[in-house]
VEXDREN-2710 file (C-alpha; in Angstrom, 1 decimal):
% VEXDREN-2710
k/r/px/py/pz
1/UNK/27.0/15.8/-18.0
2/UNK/27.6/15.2/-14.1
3/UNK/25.4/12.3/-12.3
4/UNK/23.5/15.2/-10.7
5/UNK/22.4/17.1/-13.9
6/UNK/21.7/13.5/-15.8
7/UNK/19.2/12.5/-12.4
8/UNK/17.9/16.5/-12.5
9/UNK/16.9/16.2/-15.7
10/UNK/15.6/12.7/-15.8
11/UNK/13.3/13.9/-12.7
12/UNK/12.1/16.7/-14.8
13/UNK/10.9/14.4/-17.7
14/UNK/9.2/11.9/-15.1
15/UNK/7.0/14.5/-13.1
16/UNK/6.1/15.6/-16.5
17/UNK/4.0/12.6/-17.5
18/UNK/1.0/12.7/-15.7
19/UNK/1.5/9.5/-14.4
20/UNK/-1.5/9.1/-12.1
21/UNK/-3.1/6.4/-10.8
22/UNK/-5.5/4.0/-13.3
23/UNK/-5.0/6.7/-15.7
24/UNK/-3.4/7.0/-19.5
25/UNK/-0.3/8.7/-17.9
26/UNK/0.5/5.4/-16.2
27/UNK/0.8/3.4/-19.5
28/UNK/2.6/7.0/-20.9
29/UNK/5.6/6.6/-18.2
30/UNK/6.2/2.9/-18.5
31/UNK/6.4/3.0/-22.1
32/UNK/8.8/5.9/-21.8
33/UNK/11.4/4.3/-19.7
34/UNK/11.0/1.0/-21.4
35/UNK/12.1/2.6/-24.9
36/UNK/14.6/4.7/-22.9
37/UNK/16.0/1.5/-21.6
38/UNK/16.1/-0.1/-25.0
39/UNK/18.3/2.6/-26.7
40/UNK/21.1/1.0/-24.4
41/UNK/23.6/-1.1/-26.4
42/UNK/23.7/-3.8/-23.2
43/UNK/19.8/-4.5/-24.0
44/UNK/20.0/-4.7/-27.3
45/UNK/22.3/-7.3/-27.0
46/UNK/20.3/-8.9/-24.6
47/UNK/16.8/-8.4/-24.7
48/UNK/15.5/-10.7/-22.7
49/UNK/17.2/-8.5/-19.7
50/UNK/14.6/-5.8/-20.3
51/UNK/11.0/-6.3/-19.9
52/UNK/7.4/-5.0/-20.8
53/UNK/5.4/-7.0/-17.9
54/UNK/1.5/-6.7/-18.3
55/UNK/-0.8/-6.0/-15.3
56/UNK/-3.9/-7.8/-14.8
57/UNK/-5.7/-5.3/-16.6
58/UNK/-3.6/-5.5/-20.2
59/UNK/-3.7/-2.0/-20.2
60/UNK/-1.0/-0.7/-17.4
61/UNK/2.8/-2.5/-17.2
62/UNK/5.7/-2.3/-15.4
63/UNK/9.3/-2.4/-16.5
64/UNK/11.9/-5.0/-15.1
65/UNK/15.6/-4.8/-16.2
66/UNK/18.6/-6.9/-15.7
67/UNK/22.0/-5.9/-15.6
68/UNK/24.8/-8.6/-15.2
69/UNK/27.9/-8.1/-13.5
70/UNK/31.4/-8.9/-15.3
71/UNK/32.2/-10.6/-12.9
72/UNK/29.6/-13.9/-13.4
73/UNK/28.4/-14.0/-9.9
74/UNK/25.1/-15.1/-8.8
75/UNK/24.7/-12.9/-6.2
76/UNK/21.8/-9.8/-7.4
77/UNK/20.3/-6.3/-5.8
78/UNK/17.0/-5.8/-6.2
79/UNK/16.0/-2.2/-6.8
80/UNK/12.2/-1.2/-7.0
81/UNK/9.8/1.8/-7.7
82/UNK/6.5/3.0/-8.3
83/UNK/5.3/4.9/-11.3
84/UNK/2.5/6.1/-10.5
85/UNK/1.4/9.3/-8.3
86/UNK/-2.2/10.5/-6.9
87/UNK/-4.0/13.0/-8.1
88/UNK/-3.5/17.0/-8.6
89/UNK/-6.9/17.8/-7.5
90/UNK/-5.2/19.5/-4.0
91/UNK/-3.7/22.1/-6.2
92/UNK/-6.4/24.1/-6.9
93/UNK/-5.9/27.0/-9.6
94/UNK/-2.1/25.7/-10.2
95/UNK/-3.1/22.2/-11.4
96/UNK/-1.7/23.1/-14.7
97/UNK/1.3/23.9/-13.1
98/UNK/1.6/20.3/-11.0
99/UNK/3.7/18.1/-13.3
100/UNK/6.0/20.9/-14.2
101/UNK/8.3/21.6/-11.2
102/UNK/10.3/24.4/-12.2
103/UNK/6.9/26.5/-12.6
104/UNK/5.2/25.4/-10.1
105/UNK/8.6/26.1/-7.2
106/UNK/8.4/29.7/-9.1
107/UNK/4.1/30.3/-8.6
108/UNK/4.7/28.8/-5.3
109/UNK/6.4/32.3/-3.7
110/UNK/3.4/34.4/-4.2
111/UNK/1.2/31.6/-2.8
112/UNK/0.8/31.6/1.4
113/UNK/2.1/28.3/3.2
114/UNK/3.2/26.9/6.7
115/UNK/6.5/28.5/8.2
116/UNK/8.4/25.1/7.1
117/UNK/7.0/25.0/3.2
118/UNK/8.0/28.8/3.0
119/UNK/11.6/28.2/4.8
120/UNK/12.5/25.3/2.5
121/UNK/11.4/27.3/-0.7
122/UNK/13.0/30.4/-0.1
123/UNK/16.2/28.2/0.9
124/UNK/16.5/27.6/-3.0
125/UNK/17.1/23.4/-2.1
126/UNK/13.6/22.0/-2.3
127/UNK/12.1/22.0/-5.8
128/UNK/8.2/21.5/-5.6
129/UNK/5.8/19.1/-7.7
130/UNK/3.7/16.1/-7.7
131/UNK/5.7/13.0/-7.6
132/UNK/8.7/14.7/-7.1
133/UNK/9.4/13.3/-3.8
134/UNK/6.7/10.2/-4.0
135/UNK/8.7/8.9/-6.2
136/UNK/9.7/9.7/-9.4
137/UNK/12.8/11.2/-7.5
138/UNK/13.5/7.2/-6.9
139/UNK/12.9/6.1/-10.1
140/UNK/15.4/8.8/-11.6
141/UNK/18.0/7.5/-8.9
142/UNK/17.7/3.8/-9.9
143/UNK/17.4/4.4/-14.0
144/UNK/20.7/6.3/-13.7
145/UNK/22.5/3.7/-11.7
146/UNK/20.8/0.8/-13.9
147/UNK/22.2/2.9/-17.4
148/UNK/25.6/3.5/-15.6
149/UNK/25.7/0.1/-15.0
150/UNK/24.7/-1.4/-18.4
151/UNK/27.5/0.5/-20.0
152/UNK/30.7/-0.8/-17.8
153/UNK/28.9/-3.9/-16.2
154/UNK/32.6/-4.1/-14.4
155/UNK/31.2/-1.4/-11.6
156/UNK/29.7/-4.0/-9.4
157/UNK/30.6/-7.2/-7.8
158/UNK/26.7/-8.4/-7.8
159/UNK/23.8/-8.2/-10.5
160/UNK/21.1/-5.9/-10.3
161/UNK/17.4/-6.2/-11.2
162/UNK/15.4/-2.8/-11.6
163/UNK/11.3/-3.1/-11.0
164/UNK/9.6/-0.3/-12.0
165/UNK/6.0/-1.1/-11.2
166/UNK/2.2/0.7/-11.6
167/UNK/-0.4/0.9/-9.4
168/UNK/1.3/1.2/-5.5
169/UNK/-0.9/4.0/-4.5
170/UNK/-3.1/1.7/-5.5
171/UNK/-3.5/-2.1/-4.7
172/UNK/0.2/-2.8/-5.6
173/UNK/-1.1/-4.8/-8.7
174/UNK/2.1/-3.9/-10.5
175/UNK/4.8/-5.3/-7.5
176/UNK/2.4/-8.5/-7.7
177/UNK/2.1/-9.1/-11.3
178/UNK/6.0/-8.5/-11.3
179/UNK/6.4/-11.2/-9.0
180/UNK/6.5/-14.4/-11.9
181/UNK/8.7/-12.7/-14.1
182/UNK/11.4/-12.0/-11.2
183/UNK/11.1/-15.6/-9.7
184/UNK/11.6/-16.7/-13.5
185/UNK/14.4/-14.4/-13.7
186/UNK/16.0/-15.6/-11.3
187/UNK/15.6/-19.5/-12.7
188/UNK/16.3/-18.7/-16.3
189/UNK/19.4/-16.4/-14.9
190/UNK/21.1/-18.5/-12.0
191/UNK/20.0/-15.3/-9.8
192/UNK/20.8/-15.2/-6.0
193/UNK/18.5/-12.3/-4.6
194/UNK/20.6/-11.1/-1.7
195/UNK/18.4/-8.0/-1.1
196/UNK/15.8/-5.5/-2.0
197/UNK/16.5/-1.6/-2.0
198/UNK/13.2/0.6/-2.5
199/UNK/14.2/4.4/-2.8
200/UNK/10.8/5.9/-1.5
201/UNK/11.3/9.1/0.6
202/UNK/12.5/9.1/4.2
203/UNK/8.9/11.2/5.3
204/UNK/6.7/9.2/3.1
205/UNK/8.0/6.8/5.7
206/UNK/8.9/8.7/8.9
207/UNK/6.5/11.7/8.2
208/UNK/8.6/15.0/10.1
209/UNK/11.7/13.0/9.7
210/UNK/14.7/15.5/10.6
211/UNK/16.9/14.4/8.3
212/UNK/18.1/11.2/6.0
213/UNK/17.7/7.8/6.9
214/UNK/17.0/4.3/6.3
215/UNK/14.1/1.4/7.1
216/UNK/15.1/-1.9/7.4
217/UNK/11.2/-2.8/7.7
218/UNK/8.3/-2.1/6.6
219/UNK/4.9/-1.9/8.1
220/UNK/1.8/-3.4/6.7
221/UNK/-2.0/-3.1/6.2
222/UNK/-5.2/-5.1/6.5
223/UNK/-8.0/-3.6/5.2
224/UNK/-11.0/-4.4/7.3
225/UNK/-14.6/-4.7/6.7
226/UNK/-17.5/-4.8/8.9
227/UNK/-20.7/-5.0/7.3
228/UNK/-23.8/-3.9/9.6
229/UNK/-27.3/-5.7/9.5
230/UNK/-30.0/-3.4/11.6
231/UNK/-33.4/-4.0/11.2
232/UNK/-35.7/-2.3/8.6
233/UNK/-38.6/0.3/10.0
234/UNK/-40.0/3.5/9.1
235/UNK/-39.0/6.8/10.6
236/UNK/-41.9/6.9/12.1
237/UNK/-41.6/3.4/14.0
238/UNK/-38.0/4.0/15.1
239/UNK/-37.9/2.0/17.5
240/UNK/-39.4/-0.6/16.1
241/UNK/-36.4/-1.0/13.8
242/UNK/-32.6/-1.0/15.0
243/UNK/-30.6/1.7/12.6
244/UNK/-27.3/-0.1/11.4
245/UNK/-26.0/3.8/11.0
246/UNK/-26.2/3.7/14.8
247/UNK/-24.5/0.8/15.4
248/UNK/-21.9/1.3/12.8
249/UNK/-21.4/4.5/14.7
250/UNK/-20.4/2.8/18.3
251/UNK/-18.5/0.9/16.6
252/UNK/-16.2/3.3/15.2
253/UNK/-15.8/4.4/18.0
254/UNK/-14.6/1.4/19.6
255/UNK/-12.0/1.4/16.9
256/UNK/-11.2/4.8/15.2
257/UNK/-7.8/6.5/17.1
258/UNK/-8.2/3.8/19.9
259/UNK/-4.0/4.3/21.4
260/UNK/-5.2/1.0/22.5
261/UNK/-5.4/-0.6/19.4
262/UNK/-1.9/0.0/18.1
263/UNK/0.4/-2.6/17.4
264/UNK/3.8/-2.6/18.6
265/UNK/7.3/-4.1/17.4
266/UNK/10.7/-3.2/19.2
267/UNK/11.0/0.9/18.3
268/UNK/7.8/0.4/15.6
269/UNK/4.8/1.6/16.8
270/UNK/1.9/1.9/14.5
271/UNK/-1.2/3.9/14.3
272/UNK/-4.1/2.9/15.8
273/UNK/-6.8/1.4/13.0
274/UNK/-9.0/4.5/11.1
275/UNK/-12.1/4.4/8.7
276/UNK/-11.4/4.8/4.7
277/UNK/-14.8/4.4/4.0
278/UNK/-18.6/4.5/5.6
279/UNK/-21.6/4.1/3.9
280/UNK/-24.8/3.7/3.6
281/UNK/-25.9/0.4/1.0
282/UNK/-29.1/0.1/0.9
283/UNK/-30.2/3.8/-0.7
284/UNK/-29.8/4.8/-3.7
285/UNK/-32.8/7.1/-3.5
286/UNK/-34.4/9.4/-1.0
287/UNK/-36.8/7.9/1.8
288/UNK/-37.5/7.7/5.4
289/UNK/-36.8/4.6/6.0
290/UNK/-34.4/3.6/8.9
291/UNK/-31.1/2.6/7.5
292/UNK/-30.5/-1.1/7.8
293/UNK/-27.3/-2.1/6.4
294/UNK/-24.3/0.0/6.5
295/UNK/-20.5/-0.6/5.7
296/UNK/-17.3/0.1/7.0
297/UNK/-13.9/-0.1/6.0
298/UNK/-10.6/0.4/8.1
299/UNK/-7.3/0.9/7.6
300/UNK/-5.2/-1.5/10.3
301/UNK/-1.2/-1.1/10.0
302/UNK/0.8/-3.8/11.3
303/UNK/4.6/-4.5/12.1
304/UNK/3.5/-8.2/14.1
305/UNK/-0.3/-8.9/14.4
306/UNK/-1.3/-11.5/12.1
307/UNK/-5.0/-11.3/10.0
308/UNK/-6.3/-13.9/12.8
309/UNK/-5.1/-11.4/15.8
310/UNK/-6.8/-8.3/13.6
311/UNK/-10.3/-10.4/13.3
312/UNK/-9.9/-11.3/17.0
313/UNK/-9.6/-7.4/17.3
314/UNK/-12.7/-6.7/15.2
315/UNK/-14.8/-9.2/16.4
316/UNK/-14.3/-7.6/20.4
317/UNK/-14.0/-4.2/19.0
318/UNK/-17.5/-4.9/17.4
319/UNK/-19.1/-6.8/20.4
320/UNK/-18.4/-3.4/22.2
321/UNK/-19.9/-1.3/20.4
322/UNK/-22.6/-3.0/19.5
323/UNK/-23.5/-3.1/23.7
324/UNK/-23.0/-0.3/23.8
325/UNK/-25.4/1.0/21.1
326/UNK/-27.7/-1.0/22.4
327/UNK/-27.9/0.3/25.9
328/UNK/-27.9/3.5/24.7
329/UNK/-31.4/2.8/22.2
330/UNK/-32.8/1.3/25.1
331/UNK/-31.7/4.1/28.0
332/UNK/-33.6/6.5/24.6
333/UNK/-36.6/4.6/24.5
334/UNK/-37.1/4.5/28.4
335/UNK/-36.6/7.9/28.4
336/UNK/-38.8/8.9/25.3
337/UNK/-41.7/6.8/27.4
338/UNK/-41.1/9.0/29.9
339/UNK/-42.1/11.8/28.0
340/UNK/-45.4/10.2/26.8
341/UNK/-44.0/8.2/23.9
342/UNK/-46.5/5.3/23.0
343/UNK/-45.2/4.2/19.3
344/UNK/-43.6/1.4/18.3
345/UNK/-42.0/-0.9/21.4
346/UNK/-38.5/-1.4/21.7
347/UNK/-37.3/-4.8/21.4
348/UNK/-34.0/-5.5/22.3
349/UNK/-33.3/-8.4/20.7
350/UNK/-29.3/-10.3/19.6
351/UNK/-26.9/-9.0/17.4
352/UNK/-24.6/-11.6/16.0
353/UNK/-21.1/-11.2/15.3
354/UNK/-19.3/-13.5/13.1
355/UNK/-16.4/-13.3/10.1
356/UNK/-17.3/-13.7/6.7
357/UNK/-16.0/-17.0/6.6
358/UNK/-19.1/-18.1/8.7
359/UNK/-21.3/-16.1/6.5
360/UNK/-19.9/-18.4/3.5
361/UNK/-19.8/-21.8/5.1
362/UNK/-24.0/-20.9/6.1
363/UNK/-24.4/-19.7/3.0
364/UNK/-22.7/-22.8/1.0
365/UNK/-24.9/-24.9/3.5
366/UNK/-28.4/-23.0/2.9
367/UNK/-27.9/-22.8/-1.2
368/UNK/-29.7/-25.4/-3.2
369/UNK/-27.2/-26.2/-6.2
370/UNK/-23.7/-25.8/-6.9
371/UNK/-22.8/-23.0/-4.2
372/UNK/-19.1/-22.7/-5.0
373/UNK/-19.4/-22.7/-8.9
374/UNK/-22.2/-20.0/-8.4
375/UNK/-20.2/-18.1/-6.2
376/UNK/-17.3/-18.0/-8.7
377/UNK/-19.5/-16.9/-11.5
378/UNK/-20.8/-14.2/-9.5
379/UNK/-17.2/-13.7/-8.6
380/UNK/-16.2/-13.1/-12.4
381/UNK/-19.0/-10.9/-13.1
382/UNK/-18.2/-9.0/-10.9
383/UNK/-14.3/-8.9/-11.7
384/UNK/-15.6/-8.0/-15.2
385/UNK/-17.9/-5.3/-14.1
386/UNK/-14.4/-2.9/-13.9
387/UNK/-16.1/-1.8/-10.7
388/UNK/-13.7/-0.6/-7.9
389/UNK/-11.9/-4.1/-6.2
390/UNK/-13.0/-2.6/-2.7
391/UNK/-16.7/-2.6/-4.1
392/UNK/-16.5/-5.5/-5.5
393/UNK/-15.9/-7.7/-2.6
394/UNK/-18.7/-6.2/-1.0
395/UNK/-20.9/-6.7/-3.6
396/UNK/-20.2/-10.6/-3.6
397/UNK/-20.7/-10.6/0.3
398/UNK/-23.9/-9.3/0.1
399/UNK/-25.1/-11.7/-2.8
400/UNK/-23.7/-14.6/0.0
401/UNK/-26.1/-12.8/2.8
402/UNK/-29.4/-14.2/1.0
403/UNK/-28.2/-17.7/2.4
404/UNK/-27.4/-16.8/6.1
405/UNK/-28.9/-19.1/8.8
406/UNK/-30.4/-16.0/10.9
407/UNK/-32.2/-12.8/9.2
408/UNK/-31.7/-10.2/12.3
409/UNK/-29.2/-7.9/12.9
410/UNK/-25.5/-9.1/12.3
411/UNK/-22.4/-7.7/11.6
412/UNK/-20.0/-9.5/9.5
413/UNK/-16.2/-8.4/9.6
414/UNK/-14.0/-9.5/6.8
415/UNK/-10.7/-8.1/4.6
416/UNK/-10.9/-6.3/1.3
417/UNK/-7.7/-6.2/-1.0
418/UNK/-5.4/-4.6/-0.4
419/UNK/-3.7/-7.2/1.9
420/UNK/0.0/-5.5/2.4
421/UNK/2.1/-8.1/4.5
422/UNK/4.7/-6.7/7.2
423/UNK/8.0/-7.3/6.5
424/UNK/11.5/-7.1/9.0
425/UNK/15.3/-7.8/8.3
426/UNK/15.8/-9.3/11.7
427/UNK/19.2/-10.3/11.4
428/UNK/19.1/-14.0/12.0
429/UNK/20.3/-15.5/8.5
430/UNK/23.2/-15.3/6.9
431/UNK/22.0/-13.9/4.1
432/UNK/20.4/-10.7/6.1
433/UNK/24.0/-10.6/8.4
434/UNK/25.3/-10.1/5.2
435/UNK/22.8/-7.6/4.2
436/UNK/23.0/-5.7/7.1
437/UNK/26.9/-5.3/7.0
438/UNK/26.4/-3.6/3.5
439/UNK/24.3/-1.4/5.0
440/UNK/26.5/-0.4/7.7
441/UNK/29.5/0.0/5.5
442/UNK/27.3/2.6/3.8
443/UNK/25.8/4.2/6.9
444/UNK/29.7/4.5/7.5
445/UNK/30.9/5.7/4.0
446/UNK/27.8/8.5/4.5
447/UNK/29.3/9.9/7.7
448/UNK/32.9/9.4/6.5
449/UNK/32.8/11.2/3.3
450/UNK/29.8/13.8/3.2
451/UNK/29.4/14.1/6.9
452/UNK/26.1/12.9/7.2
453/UNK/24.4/10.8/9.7
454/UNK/21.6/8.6/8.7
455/UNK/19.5/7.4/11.0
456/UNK/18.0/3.8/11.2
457/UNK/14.6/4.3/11.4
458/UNK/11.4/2.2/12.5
459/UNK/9.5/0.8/10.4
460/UNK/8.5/2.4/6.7
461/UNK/5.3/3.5/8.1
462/UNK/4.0/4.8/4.2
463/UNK/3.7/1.5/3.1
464/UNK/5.6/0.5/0.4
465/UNK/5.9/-2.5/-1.9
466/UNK/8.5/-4.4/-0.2
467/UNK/5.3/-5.8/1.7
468/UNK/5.7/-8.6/-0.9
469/UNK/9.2/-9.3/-1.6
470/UNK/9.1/-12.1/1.0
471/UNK/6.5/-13.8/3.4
472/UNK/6.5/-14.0/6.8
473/UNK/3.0/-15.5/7.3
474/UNK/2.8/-19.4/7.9
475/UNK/0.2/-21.1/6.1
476/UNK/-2.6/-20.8/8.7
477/UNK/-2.6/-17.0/8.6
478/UNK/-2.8/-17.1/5.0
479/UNK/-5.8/-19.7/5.2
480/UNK/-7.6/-17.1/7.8
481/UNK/-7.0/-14.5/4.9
482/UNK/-8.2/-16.7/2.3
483/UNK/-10.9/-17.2/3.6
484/UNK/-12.2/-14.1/5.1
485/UNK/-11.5/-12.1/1.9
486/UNK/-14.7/-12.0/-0.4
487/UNK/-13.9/-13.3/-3.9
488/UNK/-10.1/-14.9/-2.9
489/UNK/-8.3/-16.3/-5.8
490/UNK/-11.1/-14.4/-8.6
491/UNK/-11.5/-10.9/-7.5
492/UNK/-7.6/-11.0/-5.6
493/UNK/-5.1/-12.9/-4.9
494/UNK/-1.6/-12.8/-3.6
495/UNK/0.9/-15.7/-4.7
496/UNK/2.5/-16.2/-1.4
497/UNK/4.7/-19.5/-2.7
498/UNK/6.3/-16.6/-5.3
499/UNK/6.7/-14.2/-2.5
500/UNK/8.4/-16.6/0.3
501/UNK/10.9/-18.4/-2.9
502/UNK/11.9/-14.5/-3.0
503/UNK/12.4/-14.1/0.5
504/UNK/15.0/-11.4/0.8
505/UNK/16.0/-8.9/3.4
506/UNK/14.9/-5.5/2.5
507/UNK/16.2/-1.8/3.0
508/UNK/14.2/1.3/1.9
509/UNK/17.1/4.5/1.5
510/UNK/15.8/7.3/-0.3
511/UNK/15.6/11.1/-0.8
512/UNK/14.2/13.6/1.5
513/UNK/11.6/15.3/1.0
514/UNK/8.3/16.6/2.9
515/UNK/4.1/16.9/1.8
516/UNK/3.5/13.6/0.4
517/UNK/0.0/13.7/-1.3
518/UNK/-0.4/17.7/-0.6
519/UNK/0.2/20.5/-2.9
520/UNK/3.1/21.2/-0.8
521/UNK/4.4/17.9/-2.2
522/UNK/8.7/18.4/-2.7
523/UNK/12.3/17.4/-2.6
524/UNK/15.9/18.2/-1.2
525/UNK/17.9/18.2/-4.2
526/UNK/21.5/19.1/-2.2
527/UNK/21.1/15.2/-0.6
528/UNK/19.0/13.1/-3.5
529/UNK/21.1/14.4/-6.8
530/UNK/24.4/15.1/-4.8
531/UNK/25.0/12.2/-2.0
532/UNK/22.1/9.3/-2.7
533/UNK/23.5/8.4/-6.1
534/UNK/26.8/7.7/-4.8
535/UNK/25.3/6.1/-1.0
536/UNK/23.3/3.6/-3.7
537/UNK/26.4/3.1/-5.7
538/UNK/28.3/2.5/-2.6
539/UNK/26.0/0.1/-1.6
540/UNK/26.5/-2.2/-4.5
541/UNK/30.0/-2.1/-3.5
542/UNK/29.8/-2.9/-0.2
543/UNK/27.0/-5.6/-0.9
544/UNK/29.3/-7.3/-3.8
545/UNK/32.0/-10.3/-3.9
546/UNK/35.0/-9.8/-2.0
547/UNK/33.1/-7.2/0.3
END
């Protein structure tokens, strides 16, 4: 069987587990490759090179694999994937049809689509499917290579280390709770990490890429909170009260699409900050009573600020908005008196803005007992509760607001996991000089033998889990995150020593393929199952002793 008909029809059995997200497909697929993998004869003679890795959760694992070169070198590739894929919910009435590609690319001509969808289906190149091209596609690549390589482990002049991991459309709990195993890998094994190769899709990272190419960084995320304290009132005393809806609403807009608000590295430019997530937390049932604490939470990439530049952001972002809102409840009220209004006065009154690393210091200060042993008890109950991570940082952030110095309207910014760390090959070590000359010998090899021209691209703007194979954070950026996440070191965690002993460059080079996360979700098969396999091959080459 050619290398492109083994990788076809290992995609075909990947998309077929429903491998989605938190559920029982995501323990299926892991427990498929890892028995796959153990049929090899190179792992049964060495079993401790193939591993089961538990998440946090007991439930969901990842699969890590080692391979050793012939050759006895320390010098090792790390490959890495995800497992897991959202949802088929966007498929409407071919649901049934999501994790079976060949179907679905067959239902798909009856079904109406955008000019591009329709010219790559009836071009007979792009096969259609969930996870097809986000990335089981990726995973199929790097099992094929890792099998290859276990039976003649002559092919390569370095090791390689396969990571398949759960959860990255997630919180990226599988990358994480990968991270001990690798660094003890890499102990036990005499391993020399010279790079990191994730095989995610050029538009999951370049969305309306033209063609092929390769990131040699990758953005990352904060996830920020503010948390809005108005002032409680009936409807009918409105402006008596001060609605935190209202000022959550300014400010959003202080911060939603602001072009302002991007951040910028060399060709990288990232979007500007959005809202995942607004609501409403103090009704759970019907009443007219003005809404007085509302929360918000944003998505901020990042190729350079650090967490202290994004609270600076936050806190100005939120001072104004909040002026604003209030000029505009008073300009209302004036004019309402205007028209005869004589109900409750308007009282303008402070807002105070602070992180929620204020909020704990008052509320450690205002507790009577043991405030940080009750605030990790409230912290494990809540880890306990199997509630949503997100949620559960909130909740512990609103059992700290009972101790705050000041009762009136606030608004309290803050992070909620998941933290996702930028990361950049800049070229300044040796080790990433030598990195980056393996990649241009392949960027080479592509043009020289199949013609095609990759480009280098910005950074991976899809966010990927090279965010934590390395560190590039000092150790007060990580306090500031520390200590303005609710619940740090209970509810989550990151093990930045782990991440900066691993400190490797990194390179994501993978398939193309257009939709991510839509039902037009699919994959050129002419580049990933004809040329990728032999561009990742090649890179070994170029990346191994001698080279």
């Amino acid at each position: 069987m050619s290398v492109e008909d083994r990788i076809y029809k290992e995609l075909i059995e990947l998309v077929r587990i429903p491998s989605v997200t938190g559920s029982d497909g995501e323990v299926e697929i892991a427990r498929y490759i890892y028995d796959g993998l153990n049929k090899e004869r190179y792992f049964m003679e060495h079993p401790g090179h193939l591993n089961l890795v538990p998440g946090p959760d007991g439930h969901r694992h990842s699969v890590v694999a080692l391979v050793r070169s012939s050759l006895n070198v320390p010098d090792t590739v790390l490959f890495i994937g995800h497992l897991d894929v959202v949802g088929a919910e966007v498929y409407g009435n071919l649901a049934d049809k999501a994790f079976n590609p060949e179907a679905l690319t067959q239902a798909m001509a009856s079904r109406p689509m955008d000019g591009q969808a329709r010219a790559d289906l009836e071009s007979g190149n792009w096969i259609f499917g969930r996870g097809v091209m986000d990335m089981k596609c990726g995973v199929a690549l790097e099992l094929d290579l890792i099998k290859e390589f276990a039976r003649d482990p002559s092919l390569f002049g370095v090791n390689v280390v396969v990571a398949l991991v759960f959860d990255e459309e997630g919180s990226s709990q599988g990358m994480i709770s990968a991270l001990p195993l690798l660094a003890d890998l890499a102990e036990r094994e005499g391993l020399n990490f010279i790079g990191a190769v994730n095989t995610e899709p050029t538009d999951a990272g370049l969305p309306g890429a033209p063609g092929p190419g390769y990131f040699l960084s990758t953005m990352g995320k904060a996830l920020v909170m503010t948390y809005v304290i108005g002032k409680e009132a009936h409807g009918g005393s409105y402006f008596g009260g001060l609605s935190a809806s209202l000022l959550q609403s300014f400010i959003d807009l202080e911060i939603e699409a602001r072009p302002e608000l991007r951040d910028v590295l060399g060709p990288s430019v990232t979007l500007p900050p959005f809202v995942l997530n607004r609501e409403c937390r103090q009704k759970e049932v019907y009443s007219v009573s003005i809404p007085h604490l509302n929360m918000a939470y944003y998505n901020v990439f990042t190729v350079a600020r650090t967490p202290r530049d994004v609270l600076g952001m936050f806190k100005e972002a939120a001072g104004r908005g909040v002026k604003k809102a209030l000029d505009y409840i008073d300009a209302s009220y004036m004019e309402m008196k205007n028209f005869g209004y004589a109900g409750a006065a308007r009282e303008r009154g402070d807002v105070s803005i602070f992180d929620f690393a204020e909020l704990r210091r008052q509320a450690a200060h205002n507790y009577t007992g043991d405030f940080e042993r009750a605030e990790r008890e409230m912290a494990l109950k809540l880890k306990s509760s199997g509630k949503d991570l997100r949620e559960q940082g909130i909740a512990l952030l609103e059992w700290e607001m009972s101790w705050r110095d000041k009762k009136g309207p606030a608004v309290i910014i803050g992070f909620l996991p998941p933290f996702m760390p930028h990361r950049s090959n800049y070229g300044r070590t040796e080790v990433e000089l030598r990195f980056n000359r393996a990649v241009e010998a392949t960027v080479s090899y592509a043009e020289n033998v199949f013609g095609r021209l990759l480009m280098e691209c910005p950074a991976f703007g899809g966010l990927c889990d090279l965010s934590y194979i390395g560190c590039e954070i000092d150790e007060g950026e990580r306090q500031t995150l520390k200590e303005n996440t609710p619940g740090w070191g209970v509810i989550y965690d990151l093990p930045f020593d782990l991440m900066e002993k691993l400190n490797m460059p990194i390179i994501n080079l993978g398939p193309l393929g257009r939709g991510a996360h839509t039902w037009l979700e699919r994959l050129e098969w002419d580049y990933a199952l004809g040329e990728l396999p032999q561009l990742l091959r090649q890179f070994l080459i170029n990346s191994g002793v001698g080279s």
